[in-house]
SEDOVEX-49585 format. One record per residue: x negated, y negated, z of N, C-alpha, C, O in turn. Coordinates in steps of 0.1 Angstrom, whole numbers, plus 5000, padded with zeros to 4 digits. Atoms other than C-alpha are relative to their C-alpha. Example, Ala and Ser with C-alpha at 12.3 -4.5 7.8 and 13.67 -1.06 7.14 Angstrom:
# residues 2
499150125000487750455078499149885000498149885007 500950115000486350115071500849895008500349785009 
END
This chain:
# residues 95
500149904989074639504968500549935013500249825015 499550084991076439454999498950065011498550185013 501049964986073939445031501150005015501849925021 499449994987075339595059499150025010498150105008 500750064988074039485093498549964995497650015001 501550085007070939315074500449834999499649764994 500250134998072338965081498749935005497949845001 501150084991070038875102498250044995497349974999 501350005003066839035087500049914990499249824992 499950035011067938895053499949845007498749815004 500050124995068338525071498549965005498049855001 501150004999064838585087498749954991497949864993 500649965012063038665055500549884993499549844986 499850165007064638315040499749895010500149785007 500650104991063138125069499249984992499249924982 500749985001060238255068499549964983498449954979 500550045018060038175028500349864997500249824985 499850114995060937825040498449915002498149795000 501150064991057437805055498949874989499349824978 500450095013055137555036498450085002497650064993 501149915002052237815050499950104989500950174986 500349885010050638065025499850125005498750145008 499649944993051838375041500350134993500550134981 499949855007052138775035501050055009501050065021 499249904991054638965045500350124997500850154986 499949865001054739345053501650045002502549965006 498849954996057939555055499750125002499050194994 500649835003057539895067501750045010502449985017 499049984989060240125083500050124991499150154983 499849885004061940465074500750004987501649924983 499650035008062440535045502050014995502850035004 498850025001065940505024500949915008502049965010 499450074989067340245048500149874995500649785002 499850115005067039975021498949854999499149744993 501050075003063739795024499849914987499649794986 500650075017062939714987501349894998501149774995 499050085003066739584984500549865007501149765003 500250084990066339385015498949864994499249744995 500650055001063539245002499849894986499549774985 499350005016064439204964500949835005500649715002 499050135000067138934976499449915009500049805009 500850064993065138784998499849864992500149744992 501250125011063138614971500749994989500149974979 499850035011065938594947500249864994501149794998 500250125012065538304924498749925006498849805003 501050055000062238204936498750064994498850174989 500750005006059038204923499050135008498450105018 500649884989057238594936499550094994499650084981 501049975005055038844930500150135013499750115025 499449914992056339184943499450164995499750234985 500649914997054139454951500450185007500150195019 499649864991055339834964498450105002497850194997 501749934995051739914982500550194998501750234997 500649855003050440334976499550005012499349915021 500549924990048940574997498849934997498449875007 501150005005045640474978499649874988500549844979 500650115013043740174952501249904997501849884986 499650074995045739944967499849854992500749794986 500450125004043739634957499849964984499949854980 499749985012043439754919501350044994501750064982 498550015006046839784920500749924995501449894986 498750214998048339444929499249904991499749824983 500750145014045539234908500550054988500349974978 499649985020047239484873501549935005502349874997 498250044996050639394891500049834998500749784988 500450144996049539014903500149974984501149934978 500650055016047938974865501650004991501749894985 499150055008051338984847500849915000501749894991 499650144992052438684865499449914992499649854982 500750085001049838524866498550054989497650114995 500949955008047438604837498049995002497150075000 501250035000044438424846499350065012498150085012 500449914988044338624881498650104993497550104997 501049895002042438894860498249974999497350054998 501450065003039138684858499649975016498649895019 500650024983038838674899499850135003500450234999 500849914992036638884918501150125007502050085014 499449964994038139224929500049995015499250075019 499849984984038739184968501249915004501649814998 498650094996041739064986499949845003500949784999 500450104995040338745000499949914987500549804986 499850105014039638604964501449994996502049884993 498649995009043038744951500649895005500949804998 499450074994044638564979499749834996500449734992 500350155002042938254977500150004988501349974988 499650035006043238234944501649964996501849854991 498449994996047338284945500549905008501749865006 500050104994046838024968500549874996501649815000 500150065006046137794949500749944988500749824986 499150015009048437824921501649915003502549955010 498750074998051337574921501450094998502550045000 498649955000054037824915500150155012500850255012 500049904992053338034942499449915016499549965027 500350054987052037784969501349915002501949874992 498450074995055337594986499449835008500249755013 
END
């Protein structure tokens, strides 16, 4: 896919995945405008865990999502704070 005038988000978004912090990042905007595709190449050939948040059950979303990654996720406590920290923790997902 060719990104037009997305140099510079697309350059951002590979800093920022540079960081050696454990770090979340949101994308929000209008829709059709290329978000997902933006994002998609972002993280291509690294090691990721790619979520498209709902209006609703949010947190029982991403731990069935999270869980095919990472299998063992499913035996941590539903709430973000564990998910995270645990994710954390994991050597293919901490930098």
């Amino acid at each position: 896919m060719k990104f037009i005038n997305r140099k510079k988000e697309l350059k951002a978004l590979r800093e920022r995945l540079k960081s050696k912090n454990f770090e979340l990042y949101i994308i929000y905007g209008r829709r059709r405008i290329g978000k997902t595709a933006l994002s998609l190449e972002s993280i291509q050939g690294k090691n990721f865990i790619y979520y498209l948040a709902t209006e609703e059950d949010n947190l029982r979303r991403f731990k069935a999502v999270a869980s095919k990654s990472i299998p063992q996720l499913k035996y941590v406590q539903l709430e973000w704070e564990a998910l995270f920290n645990f994710l954390k923790k994991q050597n293919n997902y901490h930098r």
